[in-house]
DSSP file (Angstrom, degrees, kcal/mol; ACC not computed):
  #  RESIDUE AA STRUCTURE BP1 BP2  ACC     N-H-->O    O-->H-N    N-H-->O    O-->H-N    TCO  KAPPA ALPHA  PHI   PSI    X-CA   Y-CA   Z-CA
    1    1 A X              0   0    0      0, 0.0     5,-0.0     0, 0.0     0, 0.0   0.000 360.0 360.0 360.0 144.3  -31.4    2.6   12.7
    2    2 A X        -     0   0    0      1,-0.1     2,-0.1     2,-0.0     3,-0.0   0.454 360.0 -84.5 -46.7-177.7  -29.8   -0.4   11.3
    3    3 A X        -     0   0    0      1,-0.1     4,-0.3     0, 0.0    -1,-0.1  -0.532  45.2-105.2 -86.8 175.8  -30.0   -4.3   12.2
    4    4 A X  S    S+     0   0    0      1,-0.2     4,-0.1     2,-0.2     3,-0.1   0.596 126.0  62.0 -52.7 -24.9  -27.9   -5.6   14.9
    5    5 A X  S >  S+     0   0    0      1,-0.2     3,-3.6     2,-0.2    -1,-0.2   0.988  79.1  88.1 -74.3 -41.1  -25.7   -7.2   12.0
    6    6 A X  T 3  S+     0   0    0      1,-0.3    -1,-0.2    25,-0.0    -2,-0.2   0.858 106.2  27.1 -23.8 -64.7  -25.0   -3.3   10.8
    7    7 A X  T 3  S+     0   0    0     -4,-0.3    25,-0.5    -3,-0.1    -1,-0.3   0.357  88.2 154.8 -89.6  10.8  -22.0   -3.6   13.4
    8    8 A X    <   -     0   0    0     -3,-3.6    -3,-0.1    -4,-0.1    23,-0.0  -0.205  60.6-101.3 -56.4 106.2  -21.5   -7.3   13.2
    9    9 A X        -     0   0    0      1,-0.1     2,-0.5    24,-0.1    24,-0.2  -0.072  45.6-154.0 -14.8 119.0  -17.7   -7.9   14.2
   10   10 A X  E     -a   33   0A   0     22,-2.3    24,-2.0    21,-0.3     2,-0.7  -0.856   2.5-152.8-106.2 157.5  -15.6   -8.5   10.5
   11   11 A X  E     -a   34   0A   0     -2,-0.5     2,-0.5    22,-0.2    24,-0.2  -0.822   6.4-145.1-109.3 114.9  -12.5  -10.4   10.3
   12   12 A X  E     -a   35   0A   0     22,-3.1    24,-2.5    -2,-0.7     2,-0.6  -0.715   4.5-147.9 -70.8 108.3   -9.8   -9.7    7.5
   13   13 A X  E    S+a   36   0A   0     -2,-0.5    24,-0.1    22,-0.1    22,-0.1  -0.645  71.3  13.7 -92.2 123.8   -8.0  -12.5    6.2
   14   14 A X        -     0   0    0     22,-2.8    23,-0.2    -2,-0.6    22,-0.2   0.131  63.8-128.1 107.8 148.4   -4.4  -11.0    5.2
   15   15 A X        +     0   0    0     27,-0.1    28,-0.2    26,-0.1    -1,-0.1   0.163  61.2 136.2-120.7   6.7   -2.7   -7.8    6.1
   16   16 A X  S  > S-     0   0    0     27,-0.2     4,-1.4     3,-0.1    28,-0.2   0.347  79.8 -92.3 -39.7-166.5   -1.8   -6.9    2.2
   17   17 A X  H >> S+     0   0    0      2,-0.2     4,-1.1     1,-0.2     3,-0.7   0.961 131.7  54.7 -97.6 -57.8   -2.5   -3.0    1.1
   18   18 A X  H 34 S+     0   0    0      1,-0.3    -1,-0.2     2,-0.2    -3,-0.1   0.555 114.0  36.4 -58.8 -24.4   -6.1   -4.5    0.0
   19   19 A X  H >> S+     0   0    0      2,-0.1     3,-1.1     3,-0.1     4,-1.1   0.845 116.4  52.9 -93.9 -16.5   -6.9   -6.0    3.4
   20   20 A X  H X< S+     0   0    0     -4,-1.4     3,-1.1    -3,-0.7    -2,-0.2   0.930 108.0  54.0 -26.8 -75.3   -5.3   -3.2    5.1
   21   21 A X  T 3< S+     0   0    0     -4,-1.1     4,-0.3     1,-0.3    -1,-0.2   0.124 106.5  48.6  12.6 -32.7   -7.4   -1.0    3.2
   22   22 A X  T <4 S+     0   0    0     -3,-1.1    -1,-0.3    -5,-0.2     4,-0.2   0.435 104.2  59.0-112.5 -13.5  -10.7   -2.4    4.0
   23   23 A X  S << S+     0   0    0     -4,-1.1    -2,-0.2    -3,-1.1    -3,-0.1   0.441 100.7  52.8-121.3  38.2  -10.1   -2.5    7.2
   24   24 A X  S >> S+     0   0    0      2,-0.1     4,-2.8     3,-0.1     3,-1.6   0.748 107.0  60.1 -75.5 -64.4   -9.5    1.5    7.3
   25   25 A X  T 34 S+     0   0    0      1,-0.3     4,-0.2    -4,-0.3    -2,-0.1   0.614 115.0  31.7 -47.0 -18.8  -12.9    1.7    5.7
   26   26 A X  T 34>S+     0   0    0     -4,-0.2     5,-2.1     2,-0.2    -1,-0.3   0.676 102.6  59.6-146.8  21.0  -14.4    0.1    8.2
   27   27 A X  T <45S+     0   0    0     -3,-1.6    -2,-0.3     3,-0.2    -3,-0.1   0.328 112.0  54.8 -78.8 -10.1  -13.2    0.5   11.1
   28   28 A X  T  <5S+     0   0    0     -4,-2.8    -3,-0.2     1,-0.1    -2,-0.2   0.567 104.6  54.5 -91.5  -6.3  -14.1    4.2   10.2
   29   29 A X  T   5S-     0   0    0     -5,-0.3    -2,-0.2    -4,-0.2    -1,-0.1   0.728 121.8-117.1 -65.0 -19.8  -17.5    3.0    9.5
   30   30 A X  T   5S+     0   0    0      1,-0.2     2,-0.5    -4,-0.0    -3,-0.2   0.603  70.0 126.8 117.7  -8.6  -17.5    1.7   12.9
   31   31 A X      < -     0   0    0     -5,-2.1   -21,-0.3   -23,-0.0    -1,-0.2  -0.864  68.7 -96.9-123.9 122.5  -17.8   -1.7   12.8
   32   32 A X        -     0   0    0     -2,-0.5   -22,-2.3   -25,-0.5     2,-0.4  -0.028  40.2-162.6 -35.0 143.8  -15.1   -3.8   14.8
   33   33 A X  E     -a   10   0A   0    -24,-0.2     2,-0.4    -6,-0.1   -22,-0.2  -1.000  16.2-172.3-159.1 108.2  -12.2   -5.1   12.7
   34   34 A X  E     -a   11   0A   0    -24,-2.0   -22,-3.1    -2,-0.4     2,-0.5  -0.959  16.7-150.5-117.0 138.7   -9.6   -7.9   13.5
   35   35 A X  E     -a   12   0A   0     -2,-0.4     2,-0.6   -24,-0.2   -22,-0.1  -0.920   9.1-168.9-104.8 119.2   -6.6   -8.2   10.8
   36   36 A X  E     +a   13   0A   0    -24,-2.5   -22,-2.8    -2,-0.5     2,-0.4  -0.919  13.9 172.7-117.0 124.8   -5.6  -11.9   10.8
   37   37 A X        -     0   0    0     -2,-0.6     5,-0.0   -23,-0.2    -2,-0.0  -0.952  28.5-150.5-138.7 131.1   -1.5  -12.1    8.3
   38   38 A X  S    S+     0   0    0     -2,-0.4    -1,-0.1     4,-0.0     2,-0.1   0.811  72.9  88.1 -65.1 -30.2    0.0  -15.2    8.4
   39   39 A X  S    S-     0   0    0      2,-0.4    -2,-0.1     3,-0.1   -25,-0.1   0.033  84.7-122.3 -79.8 162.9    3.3  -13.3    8.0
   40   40 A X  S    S+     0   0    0     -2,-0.1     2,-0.2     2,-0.0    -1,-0.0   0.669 101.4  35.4-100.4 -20.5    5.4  -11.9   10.8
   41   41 A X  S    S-     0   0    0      1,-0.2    -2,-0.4     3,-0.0     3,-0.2  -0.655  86.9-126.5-118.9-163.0    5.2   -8.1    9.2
   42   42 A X  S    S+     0   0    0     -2,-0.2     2,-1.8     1,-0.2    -1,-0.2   0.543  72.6  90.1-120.7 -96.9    2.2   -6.8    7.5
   43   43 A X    >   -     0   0    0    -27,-0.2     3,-2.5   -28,-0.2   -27,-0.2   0.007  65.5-148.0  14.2  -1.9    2.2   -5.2    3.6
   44   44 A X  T 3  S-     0   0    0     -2,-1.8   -28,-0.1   -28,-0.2    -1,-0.0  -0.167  82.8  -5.6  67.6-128.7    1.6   -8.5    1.7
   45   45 A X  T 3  S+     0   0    0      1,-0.1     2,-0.7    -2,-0.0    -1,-0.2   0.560 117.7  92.2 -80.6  10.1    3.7   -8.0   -1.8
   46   46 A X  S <  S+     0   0    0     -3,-2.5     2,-0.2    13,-0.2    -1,-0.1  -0.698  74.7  96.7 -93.9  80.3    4.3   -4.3   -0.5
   47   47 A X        -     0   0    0     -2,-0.7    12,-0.4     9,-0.1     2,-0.2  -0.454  58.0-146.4-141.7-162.3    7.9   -5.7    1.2
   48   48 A X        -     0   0    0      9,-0.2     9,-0.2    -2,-0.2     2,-0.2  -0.607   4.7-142.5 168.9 132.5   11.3   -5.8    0.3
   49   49 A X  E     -B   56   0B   0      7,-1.9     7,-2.2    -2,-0.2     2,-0.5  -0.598  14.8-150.5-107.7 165.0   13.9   -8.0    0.9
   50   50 A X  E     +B   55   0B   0     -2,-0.2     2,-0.4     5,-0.2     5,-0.2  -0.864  16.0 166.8-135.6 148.6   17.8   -7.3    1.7
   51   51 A X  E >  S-B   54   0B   0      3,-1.1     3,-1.4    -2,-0.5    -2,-0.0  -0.970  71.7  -9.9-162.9 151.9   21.0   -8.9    1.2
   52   52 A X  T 3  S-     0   0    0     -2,-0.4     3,-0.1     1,-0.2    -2,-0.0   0.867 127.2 -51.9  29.9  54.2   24.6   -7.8    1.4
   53   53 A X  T 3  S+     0   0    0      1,-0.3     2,-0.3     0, 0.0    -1,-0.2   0.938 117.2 107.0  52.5  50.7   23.4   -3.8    1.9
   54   54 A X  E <   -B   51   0B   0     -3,-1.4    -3,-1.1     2,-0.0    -1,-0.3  -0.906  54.9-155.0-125.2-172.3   21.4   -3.9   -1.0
   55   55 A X  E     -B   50   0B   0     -2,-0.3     2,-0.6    -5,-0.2    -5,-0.2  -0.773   9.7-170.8-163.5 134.9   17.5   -4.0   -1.4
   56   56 A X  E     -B   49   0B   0     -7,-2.2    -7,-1.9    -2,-0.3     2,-0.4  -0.836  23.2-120.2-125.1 137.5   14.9   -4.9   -3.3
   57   57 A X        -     0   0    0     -2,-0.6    -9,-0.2    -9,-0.2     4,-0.1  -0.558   5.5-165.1 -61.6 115.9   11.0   -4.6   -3.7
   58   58 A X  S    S-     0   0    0     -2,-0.4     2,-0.1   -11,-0.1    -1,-0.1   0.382  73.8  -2.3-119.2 -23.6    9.2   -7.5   -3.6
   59   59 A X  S    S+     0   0    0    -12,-0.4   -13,-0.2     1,-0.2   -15,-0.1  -0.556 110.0  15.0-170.5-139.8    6.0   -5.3   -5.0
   60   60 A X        +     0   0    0      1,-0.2    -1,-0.2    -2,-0.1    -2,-0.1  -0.160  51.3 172.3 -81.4 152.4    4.7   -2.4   -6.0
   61   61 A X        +     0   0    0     -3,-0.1     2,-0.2    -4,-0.1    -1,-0.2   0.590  59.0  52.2-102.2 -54.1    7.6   -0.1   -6.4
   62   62 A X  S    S-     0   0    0      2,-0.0     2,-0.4    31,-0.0    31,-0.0  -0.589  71.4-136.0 -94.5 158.0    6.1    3.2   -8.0
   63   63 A X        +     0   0    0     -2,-0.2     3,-0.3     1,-0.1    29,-0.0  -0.973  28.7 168.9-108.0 124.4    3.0    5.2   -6.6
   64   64 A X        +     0   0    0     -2,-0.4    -1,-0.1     1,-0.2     3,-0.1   0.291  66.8  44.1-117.4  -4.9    0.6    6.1   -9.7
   65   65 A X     >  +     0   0    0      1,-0.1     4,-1.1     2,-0.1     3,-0.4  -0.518  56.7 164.4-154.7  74.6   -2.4    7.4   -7.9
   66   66 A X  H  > S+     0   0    0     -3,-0.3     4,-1.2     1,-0.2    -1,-0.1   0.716  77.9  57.1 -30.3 -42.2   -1.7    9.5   -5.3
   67   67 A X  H  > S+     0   0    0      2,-0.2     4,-3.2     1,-0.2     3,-0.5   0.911  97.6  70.1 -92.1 -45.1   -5.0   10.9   -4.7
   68   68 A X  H  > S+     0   0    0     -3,-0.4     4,-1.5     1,-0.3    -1,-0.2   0.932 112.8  33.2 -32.4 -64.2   -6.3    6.9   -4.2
   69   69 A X  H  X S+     0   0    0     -4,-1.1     4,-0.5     2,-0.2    -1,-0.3   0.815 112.3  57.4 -97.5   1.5   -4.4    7.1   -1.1
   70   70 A X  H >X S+     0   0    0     -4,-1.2     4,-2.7    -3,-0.5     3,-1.7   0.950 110.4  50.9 -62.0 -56.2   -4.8   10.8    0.0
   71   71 A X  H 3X S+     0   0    0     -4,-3.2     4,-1.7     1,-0.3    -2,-0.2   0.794  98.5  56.4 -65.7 -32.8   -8.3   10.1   -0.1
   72   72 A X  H 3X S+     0   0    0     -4,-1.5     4,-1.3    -5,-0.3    -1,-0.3   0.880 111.7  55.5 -51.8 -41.4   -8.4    6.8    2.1
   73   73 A X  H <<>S+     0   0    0     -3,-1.7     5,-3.3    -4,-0.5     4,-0.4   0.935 112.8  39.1 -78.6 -49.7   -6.5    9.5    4.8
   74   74 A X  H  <5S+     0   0    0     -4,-2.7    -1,-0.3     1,-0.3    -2,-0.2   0.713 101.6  65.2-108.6  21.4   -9.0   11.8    4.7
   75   75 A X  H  <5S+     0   0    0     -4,-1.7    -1,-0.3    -5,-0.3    -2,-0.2   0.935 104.2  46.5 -63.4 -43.4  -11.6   10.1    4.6
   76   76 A X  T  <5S-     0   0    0     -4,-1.3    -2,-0.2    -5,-0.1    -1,-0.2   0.116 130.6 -88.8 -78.0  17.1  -10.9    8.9    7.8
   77   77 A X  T   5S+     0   0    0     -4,-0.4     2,-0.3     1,-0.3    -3,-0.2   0.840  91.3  93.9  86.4  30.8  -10.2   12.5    9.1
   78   78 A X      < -     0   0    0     -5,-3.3     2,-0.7    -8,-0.1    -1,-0.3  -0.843  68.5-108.1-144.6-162.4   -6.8   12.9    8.4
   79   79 A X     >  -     0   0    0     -2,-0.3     4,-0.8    -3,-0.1    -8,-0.1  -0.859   3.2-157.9-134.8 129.1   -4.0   13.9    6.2
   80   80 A X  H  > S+     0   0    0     -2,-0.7     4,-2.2     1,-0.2    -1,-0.1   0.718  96.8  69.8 -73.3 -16.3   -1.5   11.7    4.2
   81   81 A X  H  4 S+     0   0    0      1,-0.2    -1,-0.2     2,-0.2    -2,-0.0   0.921 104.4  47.7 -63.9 -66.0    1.1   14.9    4.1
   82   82 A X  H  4 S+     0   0    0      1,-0.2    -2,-0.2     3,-0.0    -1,-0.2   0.841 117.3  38.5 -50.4 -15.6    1.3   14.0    8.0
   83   83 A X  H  < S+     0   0    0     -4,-0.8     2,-0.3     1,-0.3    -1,-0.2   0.894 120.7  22.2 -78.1 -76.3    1.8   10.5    7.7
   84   84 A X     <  -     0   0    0     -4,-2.2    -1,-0.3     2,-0.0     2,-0.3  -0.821  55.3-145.4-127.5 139.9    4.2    9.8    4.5
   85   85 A X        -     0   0    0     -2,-0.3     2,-0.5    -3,-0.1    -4,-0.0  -0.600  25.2-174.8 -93.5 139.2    6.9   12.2    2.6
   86   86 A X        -     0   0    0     -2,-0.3     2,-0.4     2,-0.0    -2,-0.0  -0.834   4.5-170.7-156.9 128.4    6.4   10.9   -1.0
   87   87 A X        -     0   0    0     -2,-0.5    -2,-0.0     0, 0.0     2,-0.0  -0.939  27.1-113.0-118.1 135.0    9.1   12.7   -3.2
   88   88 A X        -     0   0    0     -2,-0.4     2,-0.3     2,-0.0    -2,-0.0  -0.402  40.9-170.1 -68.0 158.9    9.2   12.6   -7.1
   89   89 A X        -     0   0    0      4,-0.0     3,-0.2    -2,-0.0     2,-0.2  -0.819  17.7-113.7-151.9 168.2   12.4   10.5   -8.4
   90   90 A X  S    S+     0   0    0      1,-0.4     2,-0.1    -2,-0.3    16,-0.1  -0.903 106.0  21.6-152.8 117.9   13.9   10.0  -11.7
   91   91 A X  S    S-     0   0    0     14,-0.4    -1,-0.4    -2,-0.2    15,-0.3   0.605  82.3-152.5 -71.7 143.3   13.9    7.4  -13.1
   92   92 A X  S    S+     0   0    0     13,-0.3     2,-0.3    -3,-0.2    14,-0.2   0.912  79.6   0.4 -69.4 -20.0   10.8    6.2  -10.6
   93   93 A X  E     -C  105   0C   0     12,-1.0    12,-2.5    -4,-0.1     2,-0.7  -0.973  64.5-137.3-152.1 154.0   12.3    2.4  -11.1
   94   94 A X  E     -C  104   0C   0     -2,-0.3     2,-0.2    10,-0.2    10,-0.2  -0.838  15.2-144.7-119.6 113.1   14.9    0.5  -12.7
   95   95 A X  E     -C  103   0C   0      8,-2.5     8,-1.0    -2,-0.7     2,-0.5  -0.595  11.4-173.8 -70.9 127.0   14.6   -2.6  -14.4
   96   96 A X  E     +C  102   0C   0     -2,-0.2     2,-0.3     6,-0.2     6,-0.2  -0.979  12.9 174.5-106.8 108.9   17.1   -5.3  -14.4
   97   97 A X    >   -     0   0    0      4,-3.2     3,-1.4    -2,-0.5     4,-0.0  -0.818  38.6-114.4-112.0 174.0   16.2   -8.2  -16.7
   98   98 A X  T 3  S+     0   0    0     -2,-0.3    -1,-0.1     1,-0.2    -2,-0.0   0.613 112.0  70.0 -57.7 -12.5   18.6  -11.4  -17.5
   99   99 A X  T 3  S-     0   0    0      2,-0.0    -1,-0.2     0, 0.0    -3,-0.0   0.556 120.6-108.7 -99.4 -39.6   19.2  -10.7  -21.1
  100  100 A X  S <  S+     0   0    0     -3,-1.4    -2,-0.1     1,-0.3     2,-0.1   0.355  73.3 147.7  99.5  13.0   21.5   -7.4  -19.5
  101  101 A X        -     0   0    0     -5,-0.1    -4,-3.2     2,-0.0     2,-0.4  -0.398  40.3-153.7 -68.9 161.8   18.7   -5.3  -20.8
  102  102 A X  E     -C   96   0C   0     -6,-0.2     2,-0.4    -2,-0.1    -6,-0.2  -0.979  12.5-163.9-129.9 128.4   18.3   -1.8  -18.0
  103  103 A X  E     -C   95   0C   0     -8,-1.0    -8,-2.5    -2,-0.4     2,-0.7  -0.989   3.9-167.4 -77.3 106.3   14.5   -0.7  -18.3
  104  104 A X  E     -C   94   0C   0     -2,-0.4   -10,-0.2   -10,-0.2     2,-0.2  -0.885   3.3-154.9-104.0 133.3   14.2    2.7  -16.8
  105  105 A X  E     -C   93   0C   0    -12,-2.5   -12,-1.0    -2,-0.7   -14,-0.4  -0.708  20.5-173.7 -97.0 168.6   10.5    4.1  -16.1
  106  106 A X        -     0   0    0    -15,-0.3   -16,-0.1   -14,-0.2     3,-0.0  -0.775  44.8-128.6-151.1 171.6   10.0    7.5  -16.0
  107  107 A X  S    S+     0   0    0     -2,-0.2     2,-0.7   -18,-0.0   -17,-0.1   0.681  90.1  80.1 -89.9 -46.4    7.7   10.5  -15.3
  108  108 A X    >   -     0   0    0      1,-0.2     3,-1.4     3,-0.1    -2,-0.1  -0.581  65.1-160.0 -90.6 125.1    8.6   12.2  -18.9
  109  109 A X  T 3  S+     0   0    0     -2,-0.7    -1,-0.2     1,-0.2    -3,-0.0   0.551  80.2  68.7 -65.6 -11.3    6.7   10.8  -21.4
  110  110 A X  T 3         0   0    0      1,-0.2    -1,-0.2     0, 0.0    -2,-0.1   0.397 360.0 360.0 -75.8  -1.9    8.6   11.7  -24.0
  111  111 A X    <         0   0    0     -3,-1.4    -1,-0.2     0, 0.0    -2,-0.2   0.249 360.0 360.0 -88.7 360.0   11.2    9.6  -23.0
């Protein structure tokens, strides 16, 4: 058996997908977990802001490693199907820059 510190309360500053994230991992280890976000919702630069009935993401946009967060789910005994719908799109983003160049990313690499 461990020290008493093994289970030592942690506190997480910031409610981003990286403190979010660490404090799946261990609050499934077991060891008590307070999330302290300065911010009134929680995702950090995973947000998105709206005006006039549009919207835009504030941070990441695309998902590029699925299995990164399938695996977070079952590690902690569950399943990311039950959670979250994630559908392929095409183009996955569009780029707007100032110049009036349109960046589109994509799946097919040959594009």
């Amino acid at each position: 058996m461990g020290s008493p510190r093994d289970k030592a309360p942690v506190i997480v500053i910031g409610a981003g997908i990286g403190g979010l994230t660490a404090a799946v991992w261990l609050a499934n280890a077991g060891i008590p977990v307070t999330i302290l976000e300065k911010n009134s919702t929680v995702g950090g630069k995973m947000s998105q802001w709206q005006d006039h009935g549009y919207r835009w993401d504030t941070g990441p946009s695309v998902i590029t490693m699925r299995h990164v967060i399938a695996e977070l789910f079952t590690t902690t005994g569950r399943r990311l199907e039950d959670y979250l719908t994630l559908l392929p799109v095409e183009p996955l983003t569009r780029y707007f820059y100032p110049d009036g160049i349109v960046l589109d990313a994509t799946r097919d690499l040959s594009r």
